[in-house]
C-alpha positions as CSV (number, residue, x, y, z in Angstrom):
1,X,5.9,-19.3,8.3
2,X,2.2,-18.0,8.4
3,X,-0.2,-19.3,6.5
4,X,-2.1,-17.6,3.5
5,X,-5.1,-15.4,3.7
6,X,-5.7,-14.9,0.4
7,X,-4.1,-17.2,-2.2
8,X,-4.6,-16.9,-6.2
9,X,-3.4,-18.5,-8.9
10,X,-3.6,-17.6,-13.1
11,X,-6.9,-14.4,-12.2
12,X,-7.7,-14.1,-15.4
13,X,-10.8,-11.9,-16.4
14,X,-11.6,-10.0,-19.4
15,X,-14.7,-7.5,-21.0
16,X,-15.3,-8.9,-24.1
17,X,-12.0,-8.5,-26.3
18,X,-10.3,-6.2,-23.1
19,X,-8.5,-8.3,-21.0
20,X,-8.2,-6.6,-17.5
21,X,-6.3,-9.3,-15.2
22,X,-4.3,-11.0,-17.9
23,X,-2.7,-14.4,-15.3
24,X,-2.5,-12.9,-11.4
25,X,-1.0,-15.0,-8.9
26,X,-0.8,-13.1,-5.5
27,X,-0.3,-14.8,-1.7
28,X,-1.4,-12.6,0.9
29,X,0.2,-13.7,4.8
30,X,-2.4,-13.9,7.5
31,X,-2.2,-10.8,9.7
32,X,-0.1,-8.9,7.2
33,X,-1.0,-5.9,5.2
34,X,-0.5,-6.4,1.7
35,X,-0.9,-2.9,-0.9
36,X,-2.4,-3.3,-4.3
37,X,-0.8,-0.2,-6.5
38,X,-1.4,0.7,-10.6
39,X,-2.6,3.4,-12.1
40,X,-6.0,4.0,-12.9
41,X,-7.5,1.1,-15.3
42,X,-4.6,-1.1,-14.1
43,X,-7.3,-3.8,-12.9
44,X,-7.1,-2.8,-9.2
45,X,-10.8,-2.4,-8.6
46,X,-11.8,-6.1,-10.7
47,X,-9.1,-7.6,-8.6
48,X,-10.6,-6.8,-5.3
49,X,-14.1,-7.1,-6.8
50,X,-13.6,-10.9,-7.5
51,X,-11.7,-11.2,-4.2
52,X,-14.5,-10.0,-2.5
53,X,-17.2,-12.4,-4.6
54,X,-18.7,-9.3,-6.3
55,X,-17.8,-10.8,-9.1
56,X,-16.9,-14.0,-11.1
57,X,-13.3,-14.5,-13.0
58,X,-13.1,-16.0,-16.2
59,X,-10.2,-18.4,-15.2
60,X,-7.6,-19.0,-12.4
61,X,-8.0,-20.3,-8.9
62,X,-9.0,-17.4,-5.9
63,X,-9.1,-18.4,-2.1
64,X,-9.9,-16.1,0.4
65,X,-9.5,-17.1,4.2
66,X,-8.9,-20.5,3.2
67,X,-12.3,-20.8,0.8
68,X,-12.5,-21.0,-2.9
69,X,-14.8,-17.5,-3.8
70,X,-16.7,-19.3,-6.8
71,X,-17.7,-22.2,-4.6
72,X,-18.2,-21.1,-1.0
73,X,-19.0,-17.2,-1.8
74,X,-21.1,-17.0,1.6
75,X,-18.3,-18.2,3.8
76,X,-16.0,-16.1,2.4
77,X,-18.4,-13.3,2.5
78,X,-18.5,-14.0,6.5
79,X,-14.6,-13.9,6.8
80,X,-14.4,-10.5,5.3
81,X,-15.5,-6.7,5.9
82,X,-15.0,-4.4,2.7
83,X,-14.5,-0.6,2.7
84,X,-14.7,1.4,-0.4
85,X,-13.4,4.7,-2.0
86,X,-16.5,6.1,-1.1
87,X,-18.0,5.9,2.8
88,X,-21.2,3.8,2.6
89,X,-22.3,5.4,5.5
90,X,-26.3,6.0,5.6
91,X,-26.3,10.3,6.1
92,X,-29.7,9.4,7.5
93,X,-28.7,7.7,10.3
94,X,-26.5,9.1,13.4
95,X,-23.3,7.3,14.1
96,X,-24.6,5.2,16.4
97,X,-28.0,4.2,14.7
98,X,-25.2,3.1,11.5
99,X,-23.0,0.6,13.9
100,X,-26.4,-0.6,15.2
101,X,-28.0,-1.3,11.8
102,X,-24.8,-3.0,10.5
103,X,-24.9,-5.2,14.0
104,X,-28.7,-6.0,13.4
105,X,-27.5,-7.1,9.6
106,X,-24.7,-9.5,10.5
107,X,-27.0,-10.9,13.5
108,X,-24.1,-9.9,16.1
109,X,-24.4,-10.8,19.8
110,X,-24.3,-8.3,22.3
111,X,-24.9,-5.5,19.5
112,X,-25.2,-2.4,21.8
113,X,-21.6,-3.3,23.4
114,X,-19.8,-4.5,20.4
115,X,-21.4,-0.5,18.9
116,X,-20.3,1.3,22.5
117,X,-16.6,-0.1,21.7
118,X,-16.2,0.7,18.2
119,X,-17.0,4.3,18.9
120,X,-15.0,4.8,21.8
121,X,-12.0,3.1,19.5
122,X,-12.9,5.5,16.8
123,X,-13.2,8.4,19.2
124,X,-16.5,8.9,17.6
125,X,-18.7,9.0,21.1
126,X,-19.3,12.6,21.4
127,X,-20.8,13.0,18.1
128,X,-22.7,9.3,18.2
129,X,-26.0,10.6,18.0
130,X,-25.1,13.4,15.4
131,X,-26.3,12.4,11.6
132,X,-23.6,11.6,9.7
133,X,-24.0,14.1,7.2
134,X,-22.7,16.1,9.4
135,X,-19.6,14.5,10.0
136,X,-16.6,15.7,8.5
137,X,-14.2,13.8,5.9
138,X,-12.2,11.8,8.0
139,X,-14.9,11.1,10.8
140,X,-16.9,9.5,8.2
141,X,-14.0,7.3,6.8
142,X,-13.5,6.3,10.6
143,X,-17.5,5.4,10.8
144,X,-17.0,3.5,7.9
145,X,-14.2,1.4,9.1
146,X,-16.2,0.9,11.8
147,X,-19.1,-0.5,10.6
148,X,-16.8,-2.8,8.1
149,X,-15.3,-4.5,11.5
150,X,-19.1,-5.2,12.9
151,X,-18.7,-8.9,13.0
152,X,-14.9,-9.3,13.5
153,X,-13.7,-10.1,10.1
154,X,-10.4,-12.1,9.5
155,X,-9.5,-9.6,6.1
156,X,-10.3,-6.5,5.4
157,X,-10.2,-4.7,2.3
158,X,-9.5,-1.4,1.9
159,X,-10.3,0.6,-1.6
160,X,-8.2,3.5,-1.4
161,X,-9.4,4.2,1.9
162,X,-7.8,7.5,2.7
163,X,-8.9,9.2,-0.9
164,X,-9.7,13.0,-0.1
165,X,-8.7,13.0,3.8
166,X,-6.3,15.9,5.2
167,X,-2.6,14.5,6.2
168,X,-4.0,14.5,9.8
169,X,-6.8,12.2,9.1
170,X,-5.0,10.2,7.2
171,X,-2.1,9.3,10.0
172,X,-5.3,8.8,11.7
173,X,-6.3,5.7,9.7
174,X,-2.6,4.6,9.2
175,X,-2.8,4.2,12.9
176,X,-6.2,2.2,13.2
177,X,-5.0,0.1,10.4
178,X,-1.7,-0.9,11.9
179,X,-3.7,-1.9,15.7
180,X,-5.7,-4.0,13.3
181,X,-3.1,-6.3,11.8
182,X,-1.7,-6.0,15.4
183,X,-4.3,-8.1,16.6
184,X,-4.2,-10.7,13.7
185,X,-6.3,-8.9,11.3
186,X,-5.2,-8.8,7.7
187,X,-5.4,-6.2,5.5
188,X,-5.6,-5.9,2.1
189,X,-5.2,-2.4,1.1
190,X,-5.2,-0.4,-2.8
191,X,-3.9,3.4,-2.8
192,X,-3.3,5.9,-4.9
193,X,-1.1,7.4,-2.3
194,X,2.9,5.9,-3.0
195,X,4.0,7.1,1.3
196,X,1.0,5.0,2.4
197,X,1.6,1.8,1.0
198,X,5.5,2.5,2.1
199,X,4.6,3.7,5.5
200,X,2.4,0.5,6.1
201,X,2.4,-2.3,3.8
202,X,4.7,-5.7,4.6
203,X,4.7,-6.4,0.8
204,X,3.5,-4.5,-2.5
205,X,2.4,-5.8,-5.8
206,X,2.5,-3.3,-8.6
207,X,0.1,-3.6,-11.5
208,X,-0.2,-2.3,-14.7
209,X,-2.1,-3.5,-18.0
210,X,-3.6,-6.5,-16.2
211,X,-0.1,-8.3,-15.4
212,X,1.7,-8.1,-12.3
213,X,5.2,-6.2,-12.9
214,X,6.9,-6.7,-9.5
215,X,6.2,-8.0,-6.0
216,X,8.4,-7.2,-2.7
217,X,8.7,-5.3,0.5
218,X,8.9,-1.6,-0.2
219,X,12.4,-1.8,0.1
220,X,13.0,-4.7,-2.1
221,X,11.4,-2.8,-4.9
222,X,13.4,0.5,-4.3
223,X,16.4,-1.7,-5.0
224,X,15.3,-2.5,-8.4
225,X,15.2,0.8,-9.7
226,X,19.1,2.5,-10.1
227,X,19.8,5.4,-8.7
228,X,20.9,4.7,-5.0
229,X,24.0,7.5,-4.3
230,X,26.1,8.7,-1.8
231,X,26.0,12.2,-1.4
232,X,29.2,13.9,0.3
233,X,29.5,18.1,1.3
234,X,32.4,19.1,1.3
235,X,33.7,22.4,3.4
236,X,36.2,23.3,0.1
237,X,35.8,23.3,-3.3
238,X,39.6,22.2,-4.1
239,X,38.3,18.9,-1.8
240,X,35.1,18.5,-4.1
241,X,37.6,18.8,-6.6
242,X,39.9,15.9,-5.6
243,X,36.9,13.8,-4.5
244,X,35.9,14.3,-7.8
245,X,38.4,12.4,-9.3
246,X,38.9,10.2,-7.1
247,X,34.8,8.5,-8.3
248,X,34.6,9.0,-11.8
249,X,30.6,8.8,-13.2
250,X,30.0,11.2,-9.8
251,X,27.7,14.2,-10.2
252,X,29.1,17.2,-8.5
253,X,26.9,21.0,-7.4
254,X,29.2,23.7,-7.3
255,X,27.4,25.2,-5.2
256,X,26.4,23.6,-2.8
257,X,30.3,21.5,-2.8
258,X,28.3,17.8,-3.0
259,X,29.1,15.1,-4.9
260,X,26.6,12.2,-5.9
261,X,28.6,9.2,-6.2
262,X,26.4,5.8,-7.4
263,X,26.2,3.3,-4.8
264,X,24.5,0.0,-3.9
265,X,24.3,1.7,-0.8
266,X,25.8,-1.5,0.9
267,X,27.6,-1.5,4.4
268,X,31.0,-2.9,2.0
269,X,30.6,-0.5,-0.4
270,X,30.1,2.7,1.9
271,X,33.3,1.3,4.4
272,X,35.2,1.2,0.7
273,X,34.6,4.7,0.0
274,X,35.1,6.3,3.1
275,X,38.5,4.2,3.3
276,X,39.1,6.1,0.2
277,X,38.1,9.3,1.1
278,X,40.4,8.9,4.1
279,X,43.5,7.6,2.1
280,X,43.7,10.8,0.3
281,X,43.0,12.7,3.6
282,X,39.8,14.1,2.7
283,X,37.0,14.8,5.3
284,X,33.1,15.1,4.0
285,X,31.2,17.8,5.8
286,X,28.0,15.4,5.8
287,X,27.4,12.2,4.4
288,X,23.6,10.4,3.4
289,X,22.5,7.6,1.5
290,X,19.9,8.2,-1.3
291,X,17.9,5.1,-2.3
292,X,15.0,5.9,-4.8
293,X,11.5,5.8,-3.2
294,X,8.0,4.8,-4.1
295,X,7.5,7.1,-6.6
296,X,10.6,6.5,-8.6
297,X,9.8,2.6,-8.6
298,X,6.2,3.0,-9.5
299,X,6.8,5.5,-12.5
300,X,9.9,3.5,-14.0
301,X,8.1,-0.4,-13.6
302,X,4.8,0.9,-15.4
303,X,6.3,3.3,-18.1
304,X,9.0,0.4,-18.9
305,X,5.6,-2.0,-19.1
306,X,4.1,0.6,-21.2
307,X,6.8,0.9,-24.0
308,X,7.3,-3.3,-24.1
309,X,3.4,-2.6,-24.7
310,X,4.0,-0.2,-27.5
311,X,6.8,-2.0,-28.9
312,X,5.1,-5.4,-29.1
313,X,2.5,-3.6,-31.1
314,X,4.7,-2.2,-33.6
C-alpha cells in the first residue's frame, strides 16, 4: 500500500458567516493523480490554497508530503511546485531566461542543464530564446509546467491547468502529466473539464457547498449513478417486438429496432440475458453496454446536494 502524500482530516474554513470547506478529509497516494471537481464556488480554489500554505484553515489537520502546512509551511513549500489557471510566465522574459530565473530562485545546482532538459522535454528548444508573449496558448501552459518542476518537487498541483487550450494541446499535457506520476511524482489536479479527470485521474473527489459528496475511481462513481443499459439492434422489428416482452421496463426506438434494457452491466447479468435472448431464438444485430459517464455523475451528485440544501432550509 503506498503511503500518503497529502493527508487531511475535518478542513474546515469559513469567510465570516460563509462557510466554504464545511469538514474535508481527503488522502492523496504518493505517485498518484488525484482530481478535485465542483462547480464554481464549490471551495476548490481554498482547498488547494491551504494545501499549498497560501493560506491558513480555521480547523482540521492538513499534511502535505508528510508535514503539517500550519507548522512546517517552508518544508512543505520545498516539496511542492504549484501551477495556476493562469500561466505565471514573465512575457518579458524568453523561455529560457524564465527556467533560468525560476533555477536562480530555488538555488538549483547545475541550473543551465537542469533549463536545457526541461525544454528539450517540453519541445520548447526552438523557440527558447523567443519572449513568451509570443508563445501561443498551449506553449505557454507547457513553460509554465516547466518552470513549476524547477527543483524536482514531490506534488504538484495543477489549477485547472488546461483552461482555454485546443484539444491538441490539451492531450499534450495529459501526456506530460501522466510521464510525471510515472516517475513517482504526484499530482494533484482540479478541472473543469469532466474527460480529463476520467482520462487521468486514479481517484476523484467531488465537491459541492463545502462538503465532499463522493470519493472513488471514475468508475466507482459511474456506478452510483442508475442508468447503466444494454442496448440490442435488432435486424426485424417482429424481433424488437418479442425482445420487447421478453425485458419489461426496456425502452425501445422504432426506428432504429434497439432496445435499452437496464443493467448492472455485470458479466452474470449480461451471460443471463443473452441466455434469454437465445432461448427464444432471437439474435441481436449488435450489442453495447452503456454505463453513465462523468458528466452524468457530476450533475446528479451536486443537484441532489443542492435540493437536500434547499430542503433543509425550508
Amino acid at each position: 500500500m503506498r503511503s500518503s502524500a497529502i493527508a487531511v482530516s475535518g478542513l474546515r474554513k469559513a469567510y465570516g458567516d460563509k462557510v466554504v470547506l464545511d469538514g474535508i478529509d481527503l488522502d492523496v497516494a504518493e505517485g498518484s493523480i488525484f482530481s478535485l471537481l465542483g462547480p464554481n464556488g464549490a471551495g476548490k480554489t481554498t482547498t488547494v490554497n491551504v494545501l499549498t500554505t497560501l493560506m491558513a484553515a480555521d480547523a482540521g489537520t492538513v499534511r502535505v508530503a508528510g508535514h503539517d502546512v500550519a507548522t512546517a509551511t517552508r518544508q512543505v513549500r520545498a516539496s511542492i511546485g504549484v501551477t495556476g489557471q493562469f500561466a505565471a510566465v514573465d512575457e518579458l522574459l524568453s523561455g529560457r531566461e524564465n527556467l533560468r530565473l525560476m533555477a536562480d530562485l530555488k538555488r538549483v545546482r547545475s541550473g543551465d542543464q537542469v533549463v536545457s532538459r526541461l525544454l528539450e522535454r517540453f519541445d520548447l528548444v526552438e523557440s527558447a530564446d523567443k519572449l513568451s508573449s509570443t508563445y501561443s496558448g498551449g506553449m505557454r501552459r507547457k513553460l509554465d509546467l516547466a518552470m513549476t518542476l524547477v527543483g524536482s518537487p514531490q506534488i504538484i498541483f495543477l489549477d485547472e491547468p488546461t483552461t482555454g487550450l485546443d484539444p491538441r494541446s490539451r492531450r499534450t499535457m495529459w501526456g506530460i502529466v501522466r510521464e510525471l506520476v510515472a516517475e513517482g511524482t504526484t499530482i494533484f489536479l482540479t478541472t473543469q473539464y469532466l474527460e480529463e479527470a476520467d482520462q487521468l485521474a486514479d481517484r476523484i473527489a467531488v465537491l459541492n457547498g463545502g462538503r465532499l459528496v463522493a470519493q472513488g475511481t471514475a468508475d466507482e462513481l459511474k456506478r452510483r449513478i442508475p442508468g447503466t443499459h444494454v442496448r440490442l439492434r435488432f435486424a426485424e422489428g417482429y424481433e424488437l417486438d418479442a425482445a420487447a416482452r421478453l425485458f419489461p421496463g426496456s425502452t425501445r426506438d422504432e426506428e432504429e429496432l434497439t432496445l435499452r434494457v437496464p443493467s448492472d452491466g455485470e458479466s452474470r447479468s449480461l451471460r443471463v440475458l443473452l441466455d434469454r435472448l437465445d432461448e427464444h431464438m432471437l439474435n441481436a444485430r449488435e450489442f453495447s453496454v452503456h454505463t453513465p459517464d462523468l458528466d452524468d455523475v457530476f450533475l446528479a451528485l451536486t443537484e441532489r446536494t443542492s435540493k437536500d440544501k434547499e430542503a433543509i432550509a425550508q
